[in-house]
mmCIF file of the N, C-alpha and C atoms, coordinates in Angstrom:
data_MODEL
# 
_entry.id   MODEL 
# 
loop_
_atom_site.group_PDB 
_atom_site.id 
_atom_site.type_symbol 
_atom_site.label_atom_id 
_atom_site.label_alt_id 
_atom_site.label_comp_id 
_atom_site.label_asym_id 
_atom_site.label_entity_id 
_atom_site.label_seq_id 
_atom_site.pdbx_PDB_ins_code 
_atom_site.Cartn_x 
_atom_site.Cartn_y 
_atom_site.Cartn_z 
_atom_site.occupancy 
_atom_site.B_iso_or_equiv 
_atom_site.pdbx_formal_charge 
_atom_site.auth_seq_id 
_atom_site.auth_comp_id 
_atom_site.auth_asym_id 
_atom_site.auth_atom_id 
_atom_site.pdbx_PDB_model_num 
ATOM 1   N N  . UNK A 1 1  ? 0.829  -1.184  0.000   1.00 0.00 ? 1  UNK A N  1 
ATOM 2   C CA . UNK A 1 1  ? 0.000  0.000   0.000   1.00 0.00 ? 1  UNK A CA 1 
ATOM 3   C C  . UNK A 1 1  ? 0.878  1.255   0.000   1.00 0.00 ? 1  UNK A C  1 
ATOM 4   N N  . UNK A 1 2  ? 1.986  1.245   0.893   1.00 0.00 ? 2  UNK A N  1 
ATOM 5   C CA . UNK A 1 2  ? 2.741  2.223   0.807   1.00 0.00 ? 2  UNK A CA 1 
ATOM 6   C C  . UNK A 1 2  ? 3.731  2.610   -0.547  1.00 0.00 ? 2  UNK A C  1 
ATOM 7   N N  . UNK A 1 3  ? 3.783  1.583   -0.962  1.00 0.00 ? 3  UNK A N  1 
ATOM 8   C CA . UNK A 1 3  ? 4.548  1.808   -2.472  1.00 0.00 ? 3  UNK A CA 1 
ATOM 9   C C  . UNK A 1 3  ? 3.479  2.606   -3.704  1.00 0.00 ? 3  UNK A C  1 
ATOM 10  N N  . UNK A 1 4  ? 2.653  2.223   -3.795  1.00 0.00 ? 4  UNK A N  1 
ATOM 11  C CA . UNK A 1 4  ? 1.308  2.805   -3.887  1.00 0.00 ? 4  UNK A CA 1 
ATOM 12  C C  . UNK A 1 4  ? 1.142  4.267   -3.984  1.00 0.00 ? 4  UNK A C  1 
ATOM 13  N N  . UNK A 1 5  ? 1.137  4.623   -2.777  1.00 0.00 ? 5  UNK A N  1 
ATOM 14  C CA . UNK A 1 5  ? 1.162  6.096   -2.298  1.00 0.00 ? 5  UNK A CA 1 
ATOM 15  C C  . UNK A 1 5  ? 1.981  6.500   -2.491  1.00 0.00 ? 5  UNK A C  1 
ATOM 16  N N  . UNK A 1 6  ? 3.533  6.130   -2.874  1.00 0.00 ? 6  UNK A N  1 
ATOM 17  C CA . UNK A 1 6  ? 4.677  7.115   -2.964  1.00 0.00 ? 6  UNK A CA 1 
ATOM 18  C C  . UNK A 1 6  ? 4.222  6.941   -4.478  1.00 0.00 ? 6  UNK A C  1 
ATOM 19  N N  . UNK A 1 7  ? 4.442  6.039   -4.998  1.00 0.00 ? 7  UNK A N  1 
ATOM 20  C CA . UNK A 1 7  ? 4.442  6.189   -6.885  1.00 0.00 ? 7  UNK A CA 1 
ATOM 21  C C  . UNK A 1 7  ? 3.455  6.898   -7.285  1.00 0.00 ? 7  UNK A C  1 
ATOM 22  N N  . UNK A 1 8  ? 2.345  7.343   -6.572  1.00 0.00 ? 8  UNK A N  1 
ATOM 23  C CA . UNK A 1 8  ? 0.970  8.182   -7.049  1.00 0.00 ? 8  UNK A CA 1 
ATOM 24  C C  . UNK A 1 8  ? 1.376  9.279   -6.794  1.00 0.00 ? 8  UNK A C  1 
ATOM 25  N N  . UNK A 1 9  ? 2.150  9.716   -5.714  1.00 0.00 ? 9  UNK A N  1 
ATOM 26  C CA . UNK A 1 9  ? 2.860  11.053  -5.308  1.00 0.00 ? 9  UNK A CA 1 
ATOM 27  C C  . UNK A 1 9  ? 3.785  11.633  -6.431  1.00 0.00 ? 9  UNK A C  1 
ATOM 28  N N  . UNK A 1 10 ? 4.505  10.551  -6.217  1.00 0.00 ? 10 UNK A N  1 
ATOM 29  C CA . UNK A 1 10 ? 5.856  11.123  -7.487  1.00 0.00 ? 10 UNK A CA 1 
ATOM 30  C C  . UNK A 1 10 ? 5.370  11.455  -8.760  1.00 0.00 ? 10 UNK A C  1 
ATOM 31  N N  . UNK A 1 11 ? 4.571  10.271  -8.967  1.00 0.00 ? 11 UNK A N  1 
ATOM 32  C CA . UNK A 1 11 ? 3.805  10.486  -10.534 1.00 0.00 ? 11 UNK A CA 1 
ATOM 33  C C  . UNK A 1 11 ? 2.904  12.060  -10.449 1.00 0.00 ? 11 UNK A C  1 
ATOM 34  N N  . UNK A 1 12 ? 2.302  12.343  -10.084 1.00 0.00 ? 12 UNK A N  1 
ATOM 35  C CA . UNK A 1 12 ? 1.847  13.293  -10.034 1.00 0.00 ? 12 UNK A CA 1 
ATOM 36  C C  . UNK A 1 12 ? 2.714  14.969  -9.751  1.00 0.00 ? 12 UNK A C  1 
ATOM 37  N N  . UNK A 1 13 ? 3.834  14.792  -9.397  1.00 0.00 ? 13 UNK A N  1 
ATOM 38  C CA . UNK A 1 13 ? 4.835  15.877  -9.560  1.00 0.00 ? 13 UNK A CA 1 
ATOM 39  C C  . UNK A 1 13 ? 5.113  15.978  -10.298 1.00 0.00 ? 13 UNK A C  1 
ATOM 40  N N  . UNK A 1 14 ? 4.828  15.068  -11.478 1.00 0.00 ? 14 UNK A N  1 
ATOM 41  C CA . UNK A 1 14 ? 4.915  14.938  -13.105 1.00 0.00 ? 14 UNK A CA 1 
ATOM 42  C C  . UNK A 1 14 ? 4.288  15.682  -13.741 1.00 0.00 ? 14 UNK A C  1 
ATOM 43  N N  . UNK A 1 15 ? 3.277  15.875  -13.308 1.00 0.00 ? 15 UNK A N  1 
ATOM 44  C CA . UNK A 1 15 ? 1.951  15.921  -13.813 1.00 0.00 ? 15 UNK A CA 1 
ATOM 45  C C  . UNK A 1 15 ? 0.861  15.158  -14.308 1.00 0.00 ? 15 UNK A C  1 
ATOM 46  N N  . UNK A 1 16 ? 1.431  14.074  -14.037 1.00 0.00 ? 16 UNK A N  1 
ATOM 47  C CA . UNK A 1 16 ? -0.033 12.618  -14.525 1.00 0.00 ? 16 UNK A CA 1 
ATOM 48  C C  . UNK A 1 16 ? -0.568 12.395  -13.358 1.00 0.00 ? 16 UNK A C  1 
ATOM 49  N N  . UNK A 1 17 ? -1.321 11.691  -13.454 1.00 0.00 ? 17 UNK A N  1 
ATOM 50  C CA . UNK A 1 17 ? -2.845 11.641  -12.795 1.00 0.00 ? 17 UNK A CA 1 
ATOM 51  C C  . UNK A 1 17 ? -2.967 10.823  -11.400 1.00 0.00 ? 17 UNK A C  1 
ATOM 52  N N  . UNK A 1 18 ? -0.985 10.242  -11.622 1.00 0.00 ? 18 UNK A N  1 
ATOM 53  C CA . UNK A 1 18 ? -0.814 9.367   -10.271 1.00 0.00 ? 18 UNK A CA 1 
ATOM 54  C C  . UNK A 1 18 ? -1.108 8.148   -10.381 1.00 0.00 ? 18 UNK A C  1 
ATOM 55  N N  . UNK A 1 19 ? -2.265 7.721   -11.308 1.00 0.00 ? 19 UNK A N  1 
ATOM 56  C CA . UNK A 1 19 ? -2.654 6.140   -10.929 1.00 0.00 ? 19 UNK A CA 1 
ATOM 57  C C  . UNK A 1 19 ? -1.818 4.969   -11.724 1.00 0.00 ? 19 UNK A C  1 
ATOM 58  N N  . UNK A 1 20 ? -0.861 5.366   -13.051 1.00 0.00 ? 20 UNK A N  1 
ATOM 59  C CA . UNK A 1 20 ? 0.445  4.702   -13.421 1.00 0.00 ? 20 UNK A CA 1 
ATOM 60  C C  . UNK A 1 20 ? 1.316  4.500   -12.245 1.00 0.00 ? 20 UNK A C  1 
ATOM 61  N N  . UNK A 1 21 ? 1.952  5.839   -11.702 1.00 0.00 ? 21 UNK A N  1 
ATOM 62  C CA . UNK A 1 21 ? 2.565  5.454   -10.476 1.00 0.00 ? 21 UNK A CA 1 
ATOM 63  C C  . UNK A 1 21 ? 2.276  4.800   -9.447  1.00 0.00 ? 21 UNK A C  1 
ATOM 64  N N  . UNK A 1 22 ? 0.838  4.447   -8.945  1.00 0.00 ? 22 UNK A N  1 
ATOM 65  C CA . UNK A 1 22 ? 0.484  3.788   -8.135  1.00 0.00 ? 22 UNK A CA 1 
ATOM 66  C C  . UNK A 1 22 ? 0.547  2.076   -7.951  1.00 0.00 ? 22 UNK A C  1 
ATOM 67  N N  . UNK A 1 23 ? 0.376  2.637   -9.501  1.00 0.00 ? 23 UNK A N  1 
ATOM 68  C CA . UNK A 1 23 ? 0.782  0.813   -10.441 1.00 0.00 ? 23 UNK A CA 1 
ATOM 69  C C  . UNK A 1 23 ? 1.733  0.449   -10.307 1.00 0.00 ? 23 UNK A C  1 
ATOM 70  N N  . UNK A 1 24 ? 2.841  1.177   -10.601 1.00 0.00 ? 24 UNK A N  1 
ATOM 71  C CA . UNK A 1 24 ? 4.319  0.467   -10.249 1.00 0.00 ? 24 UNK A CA 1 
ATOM 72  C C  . UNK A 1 24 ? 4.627  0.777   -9.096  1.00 0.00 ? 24 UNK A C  1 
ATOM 73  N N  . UNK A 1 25 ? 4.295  1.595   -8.242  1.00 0.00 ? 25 UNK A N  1 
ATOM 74  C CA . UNK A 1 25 ? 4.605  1.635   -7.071  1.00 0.00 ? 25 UNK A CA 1 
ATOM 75  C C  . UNK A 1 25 ? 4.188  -0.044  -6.558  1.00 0.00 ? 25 UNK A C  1 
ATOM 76  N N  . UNK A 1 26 ? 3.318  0.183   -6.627  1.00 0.00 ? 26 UNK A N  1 
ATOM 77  C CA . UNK A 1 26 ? 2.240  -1.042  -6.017  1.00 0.00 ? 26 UNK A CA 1 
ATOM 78  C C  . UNK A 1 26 ? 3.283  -2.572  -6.711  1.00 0.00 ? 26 UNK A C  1 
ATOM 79  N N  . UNK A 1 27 ? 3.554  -2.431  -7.712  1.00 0.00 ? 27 UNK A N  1 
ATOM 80  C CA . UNK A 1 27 ? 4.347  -3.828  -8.511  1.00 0.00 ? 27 UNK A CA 1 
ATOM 81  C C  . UNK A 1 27 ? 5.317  -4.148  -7.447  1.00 0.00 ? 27 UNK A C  1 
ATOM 82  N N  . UNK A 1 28 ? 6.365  -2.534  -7.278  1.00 0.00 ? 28 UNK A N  1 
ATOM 83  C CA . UNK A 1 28 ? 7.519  -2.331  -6.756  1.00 0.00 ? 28 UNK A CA 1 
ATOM 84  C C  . UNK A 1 28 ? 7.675  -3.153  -5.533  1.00 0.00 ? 28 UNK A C  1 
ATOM 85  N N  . UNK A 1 29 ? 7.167  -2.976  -4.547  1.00 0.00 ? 29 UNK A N  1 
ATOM 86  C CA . UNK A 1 29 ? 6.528  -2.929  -3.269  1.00 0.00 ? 29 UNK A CA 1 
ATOM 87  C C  . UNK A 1 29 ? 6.406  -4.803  -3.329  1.00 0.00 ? 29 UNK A C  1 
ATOM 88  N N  . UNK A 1 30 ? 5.801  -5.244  -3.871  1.00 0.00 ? 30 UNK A N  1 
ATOM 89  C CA . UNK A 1 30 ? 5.456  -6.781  -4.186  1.00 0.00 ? 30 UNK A CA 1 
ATOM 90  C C  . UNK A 1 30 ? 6.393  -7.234  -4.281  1.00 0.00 ? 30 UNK A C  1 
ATOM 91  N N  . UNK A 1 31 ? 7.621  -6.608  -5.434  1.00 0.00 ? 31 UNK A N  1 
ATOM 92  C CA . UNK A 1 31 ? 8.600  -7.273  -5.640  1.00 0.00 ? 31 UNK A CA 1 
ATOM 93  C C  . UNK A 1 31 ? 9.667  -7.321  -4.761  1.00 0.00 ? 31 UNK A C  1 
ATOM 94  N N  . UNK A 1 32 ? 9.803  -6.400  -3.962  1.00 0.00 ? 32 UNK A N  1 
ATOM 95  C CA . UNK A 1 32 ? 11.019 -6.271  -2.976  1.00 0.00 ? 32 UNK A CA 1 
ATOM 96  C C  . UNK A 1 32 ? 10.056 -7.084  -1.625  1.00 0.00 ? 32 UNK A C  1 
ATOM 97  N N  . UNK A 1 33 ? 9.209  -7.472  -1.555  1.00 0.00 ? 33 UNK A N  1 
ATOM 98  C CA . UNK A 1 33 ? 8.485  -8.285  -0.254  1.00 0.00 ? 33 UNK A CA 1 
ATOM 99  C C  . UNK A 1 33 ? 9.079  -9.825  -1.117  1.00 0.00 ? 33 UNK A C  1 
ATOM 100 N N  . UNK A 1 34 ? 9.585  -10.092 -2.055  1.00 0.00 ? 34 UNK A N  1 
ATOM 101 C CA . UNK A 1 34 ? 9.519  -11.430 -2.682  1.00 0.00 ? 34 UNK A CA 1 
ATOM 102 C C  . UNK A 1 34 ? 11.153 -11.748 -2.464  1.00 0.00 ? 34 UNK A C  1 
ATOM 103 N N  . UNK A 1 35 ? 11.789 -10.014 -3.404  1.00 0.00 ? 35 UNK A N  1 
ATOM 104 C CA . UNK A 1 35 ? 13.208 -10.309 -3.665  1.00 0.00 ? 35 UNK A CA 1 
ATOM 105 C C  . UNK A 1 35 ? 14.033 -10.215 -2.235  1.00 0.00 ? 35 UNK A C  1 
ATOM 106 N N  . UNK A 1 36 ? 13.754 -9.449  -1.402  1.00 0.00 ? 36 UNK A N  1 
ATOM 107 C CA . UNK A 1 36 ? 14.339 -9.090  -0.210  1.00 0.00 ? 36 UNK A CA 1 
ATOM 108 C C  . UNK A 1 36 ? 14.924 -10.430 0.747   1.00 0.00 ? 36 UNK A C  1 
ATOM 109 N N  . UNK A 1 37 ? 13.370 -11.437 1.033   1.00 0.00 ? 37 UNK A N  1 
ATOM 110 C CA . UNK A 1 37 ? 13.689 -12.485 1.648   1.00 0.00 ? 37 UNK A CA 1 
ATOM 111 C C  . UNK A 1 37 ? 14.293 -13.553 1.135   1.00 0.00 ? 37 UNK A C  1 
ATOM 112 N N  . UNK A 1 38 ? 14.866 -13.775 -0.414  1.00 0.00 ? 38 UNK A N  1 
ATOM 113 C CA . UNK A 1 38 ? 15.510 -14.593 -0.852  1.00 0.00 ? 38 UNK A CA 1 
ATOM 114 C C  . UNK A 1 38 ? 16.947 -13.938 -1.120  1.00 0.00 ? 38 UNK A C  1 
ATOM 115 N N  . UNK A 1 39 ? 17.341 -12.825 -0.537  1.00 0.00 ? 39 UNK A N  1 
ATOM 116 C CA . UNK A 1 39 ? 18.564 -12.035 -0.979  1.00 0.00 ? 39 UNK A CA 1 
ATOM 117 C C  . UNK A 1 39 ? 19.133 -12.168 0.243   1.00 0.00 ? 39 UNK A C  1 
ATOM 118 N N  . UNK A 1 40 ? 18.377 -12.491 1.644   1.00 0.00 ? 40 UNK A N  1 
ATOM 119 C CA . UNK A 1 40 ? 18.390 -12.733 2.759   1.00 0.00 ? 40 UNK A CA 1 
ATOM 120 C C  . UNK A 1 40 ? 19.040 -13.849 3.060   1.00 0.00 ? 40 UNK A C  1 
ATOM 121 N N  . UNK A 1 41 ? 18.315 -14.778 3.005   1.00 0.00 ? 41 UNK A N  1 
ATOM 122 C CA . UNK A 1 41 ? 18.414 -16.429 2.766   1.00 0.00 ? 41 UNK A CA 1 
ATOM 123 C C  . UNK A 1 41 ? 19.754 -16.841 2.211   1.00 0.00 ? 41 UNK A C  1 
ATOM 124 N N  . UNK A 1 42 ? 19.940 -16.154 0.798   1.00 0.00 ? 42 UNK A N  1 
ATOM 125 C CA . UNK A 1 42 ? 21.935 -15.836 0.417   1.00 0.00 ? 42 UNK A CA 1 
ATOM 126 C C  . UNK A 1 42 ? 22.499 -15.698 1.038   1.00 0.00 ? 42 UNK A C  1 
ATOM 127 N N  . UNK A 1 43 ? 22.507 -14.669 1.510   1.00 0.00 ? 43 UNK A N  1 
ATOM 128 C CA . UNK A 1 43 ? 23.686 -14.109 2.462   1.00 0.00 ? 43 UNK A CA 1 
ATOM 129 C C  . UNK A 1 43 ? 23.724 -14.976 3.780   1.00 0.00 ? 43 UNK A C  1 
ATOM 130 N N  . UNK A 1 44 ? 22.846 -15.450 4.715   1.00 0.00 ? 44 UNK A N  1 
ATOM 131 C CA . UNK A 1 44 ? 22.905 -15.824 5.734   1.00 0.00 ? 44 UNK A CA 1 
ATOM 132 C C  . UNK A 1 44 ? 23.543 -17.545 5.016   1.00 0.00 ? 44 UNK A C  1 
ATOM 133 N N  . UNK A 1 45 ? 23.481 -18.038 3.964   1.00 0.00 ? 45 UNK A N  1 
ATOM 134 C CA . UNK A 1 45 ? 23.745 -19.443 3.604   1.00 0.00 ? 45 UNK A CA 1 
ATOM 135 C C  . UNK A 1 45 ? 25.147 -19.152 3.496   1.00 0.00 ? 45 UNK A C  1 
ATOM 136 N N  . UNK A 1 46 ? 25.615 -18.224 2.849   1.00 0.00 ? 46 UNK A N  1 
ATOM 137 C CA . UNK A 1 46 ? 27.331 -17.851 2.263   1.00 0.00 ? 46 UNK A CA 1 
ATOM 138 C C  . UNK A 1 46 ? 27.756 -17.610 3.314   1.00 0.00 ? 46 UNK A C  1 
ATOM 139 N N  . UNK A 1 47 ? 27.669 -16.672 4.715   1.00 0.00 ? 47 UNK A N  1 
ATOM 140 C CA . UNK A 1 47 ? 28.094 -16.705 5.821   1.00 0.00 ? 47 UNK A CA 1 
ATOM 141 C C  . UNK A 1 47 ? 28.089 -17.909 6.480   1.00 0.00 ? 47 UNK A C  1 
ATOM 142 N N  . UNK A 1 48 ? 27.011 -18.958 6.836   1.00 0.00 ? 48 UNK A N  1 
ATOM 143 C CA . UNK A 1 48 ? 27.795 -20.038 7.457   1.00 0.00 ? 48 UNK A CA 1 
ATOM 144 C C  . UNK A 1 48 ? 28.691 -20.983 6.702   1.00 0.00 ? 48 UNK A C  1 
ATOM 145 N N  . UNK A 1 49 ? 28.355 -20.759 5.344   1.00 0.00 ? 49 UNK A N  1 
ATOM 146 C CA . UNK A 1 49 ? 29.460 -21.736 4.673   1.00 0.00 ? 49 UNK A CA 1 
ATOM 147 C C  . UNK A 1 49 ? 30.935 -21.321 4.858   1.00 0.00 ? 49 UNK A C  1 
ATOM 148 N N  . UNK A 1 50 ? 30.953 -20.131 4.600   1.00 0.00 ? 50 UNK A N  1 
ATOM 149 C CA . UNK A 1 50 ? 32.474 -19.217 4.498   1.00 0.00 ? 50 UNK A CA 1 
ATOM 150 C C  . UNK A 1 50 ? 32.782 -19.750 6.421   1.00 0.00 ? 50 UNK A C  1 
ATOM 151 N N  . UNK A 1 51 ? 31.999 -19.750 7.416   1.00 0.00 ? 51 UNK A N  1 
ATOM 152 C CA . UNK A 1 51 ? 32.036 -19.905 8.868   1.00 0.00 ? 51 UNK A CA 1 
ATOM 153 C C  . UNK A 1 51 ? 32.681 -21.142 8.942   1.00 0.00 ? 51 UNK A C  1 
ATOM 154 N N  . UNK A 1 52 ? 31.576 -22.414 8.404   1.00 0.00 ? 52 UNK A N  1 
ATOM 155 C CA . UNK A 1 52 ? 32.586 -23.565 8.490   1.00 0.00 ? 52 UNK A CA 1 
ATOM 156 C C  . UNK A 1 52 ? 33.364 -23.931 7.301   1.00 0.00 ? 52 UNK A C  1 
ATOM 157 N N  . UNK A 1 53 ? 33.936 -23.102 6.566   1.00 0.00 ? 53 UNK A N  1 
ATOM 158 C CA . UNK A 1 53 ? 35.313 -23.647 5.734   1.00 0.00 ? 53 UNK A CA 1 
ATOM 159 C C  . UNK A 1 53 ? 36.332 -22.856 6.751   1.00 0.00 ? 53 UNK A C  1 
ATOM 160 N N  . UNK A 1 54 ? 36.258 -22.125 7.233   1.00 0.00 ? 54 UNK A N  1 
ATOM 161 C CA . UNK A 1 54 ? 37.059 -21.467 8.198   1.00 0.00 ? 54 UNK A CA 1 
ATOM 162 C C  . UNK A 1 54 ? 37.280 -22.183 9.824   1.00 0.00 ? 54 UNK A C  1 
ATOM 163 N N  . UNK A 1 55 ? 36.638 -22.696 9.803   1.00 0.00 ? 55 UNK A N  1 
ATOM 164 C CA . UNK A 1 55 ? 36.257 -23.526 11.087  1.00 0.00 ? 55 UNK A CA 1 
ATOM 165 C C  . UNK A 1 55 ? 37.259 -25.009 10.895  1.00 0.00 ? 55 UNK A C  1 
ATOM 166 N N  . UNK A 1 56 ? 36.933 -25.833 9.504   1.00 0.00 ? 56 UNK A N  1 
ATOM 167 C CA . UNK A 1 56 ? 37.888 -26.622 9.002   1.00 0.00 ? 56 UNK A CA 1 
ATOM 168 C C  . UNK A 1 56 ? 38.860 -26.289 8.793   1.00 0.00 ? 56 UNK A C  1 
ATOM 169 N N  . UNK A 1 57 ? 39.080 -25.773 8.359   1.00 0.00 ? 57 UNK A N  1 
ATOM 170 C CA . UNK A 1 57 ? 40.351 -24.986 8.000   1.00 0.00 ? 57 UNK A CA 1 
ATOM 171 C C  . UNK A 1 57 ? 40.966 -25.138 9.405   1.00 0.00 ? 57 UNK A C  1 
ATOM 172 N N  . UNK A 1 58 ? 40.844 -24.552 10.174  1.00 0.00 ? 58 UNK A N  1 
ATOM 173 C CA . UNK A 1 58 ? 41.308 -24.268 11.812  1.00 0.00 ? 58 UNK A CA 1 
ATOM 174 C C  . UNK A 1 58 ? 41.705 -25.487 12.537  1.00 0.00 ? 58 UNK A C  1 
ATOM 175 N N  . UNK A 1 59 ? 40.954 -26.251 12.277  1.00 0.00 ? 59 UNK A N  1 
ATOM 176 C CA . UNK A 1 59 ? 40.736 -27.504 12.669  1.00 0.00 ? 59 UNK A CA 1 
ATOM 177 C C  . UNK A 1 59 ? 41.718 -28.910 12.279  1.00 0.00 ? 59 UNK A C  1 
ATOM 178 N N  . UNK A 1 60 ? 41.483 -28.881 10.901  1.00 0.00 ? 60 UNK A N  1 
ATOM 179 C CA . UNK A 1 60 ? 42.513 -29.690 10.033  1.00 0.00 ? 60 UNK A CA 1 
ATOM 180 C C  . UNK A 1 60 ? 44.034 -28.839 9.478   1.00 0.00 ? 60 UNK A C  1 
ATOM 181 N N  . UNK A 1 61 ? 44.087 -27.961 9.315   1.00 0.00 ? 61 UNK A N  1 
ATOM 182 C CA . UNK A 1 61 ? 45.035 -27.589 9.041   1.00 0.00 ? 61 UNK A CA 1 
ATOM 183 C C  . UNK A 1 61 ? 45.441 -27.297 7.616   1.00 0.00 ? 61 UNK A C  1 
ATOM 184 N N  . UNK A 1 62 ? 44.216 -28.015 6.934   1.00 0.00 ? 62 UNK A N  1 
ATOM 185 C CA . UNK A 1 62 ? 44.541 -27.878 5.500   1.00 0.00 ? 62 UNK A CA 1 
ATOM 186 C C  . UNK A 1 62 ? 42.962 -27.358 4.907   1.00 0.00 ? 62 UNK A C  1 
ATOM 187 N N  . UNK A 1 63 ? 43.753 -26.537 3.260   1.00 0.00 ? 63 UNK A N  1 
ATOM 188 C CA . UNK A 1 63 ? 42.301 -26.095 3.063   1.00 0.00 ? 63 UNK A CA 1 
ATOM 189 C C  . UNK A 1 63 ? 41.034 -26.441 2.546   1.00 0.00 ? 63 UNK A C  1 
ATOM 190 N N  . UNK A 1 64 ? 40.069 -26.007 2.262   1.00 0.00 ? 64 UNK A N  1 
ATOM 191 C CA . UNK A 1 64 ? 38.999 -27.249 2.373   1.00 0.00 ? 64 UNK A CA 1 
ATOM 192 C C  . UNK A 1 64 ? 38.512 -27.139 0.861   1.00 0.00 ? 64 UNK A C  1 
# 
């Protein structure tokens, strides 16, 4: 909803009518609720991997 309201805002400093912007606002908004938690999920997977190759590493002495 809030993506919504900013893209109807902006759009309309344009001078259009706002409800295009509301549209992609509104897309926008969907897509970063989708892309965000799988960009998440990355990073937290590459950190424990990089954690335990470092951990082996420490451990065995040789690299992994």
């Amino acid at each position: 909803m809030l993506g919504s309201i900013i893209g109807a805002l902006i759009d309309r400093q344009d001078g259009d009518s706002g409800v295009e912007g509301a549209l992609w606002g509104a897309v926008a908004e969907k897509a970063v609720k989708v892309v965000f938690p799988v960009i998440v999920t990355f990073a937290i997977g590459y950190a424990v991997q990089k954690g335990a190759k470092v951990a082996w590493e420490k451990a065995t002495g040789e690299e992994a």
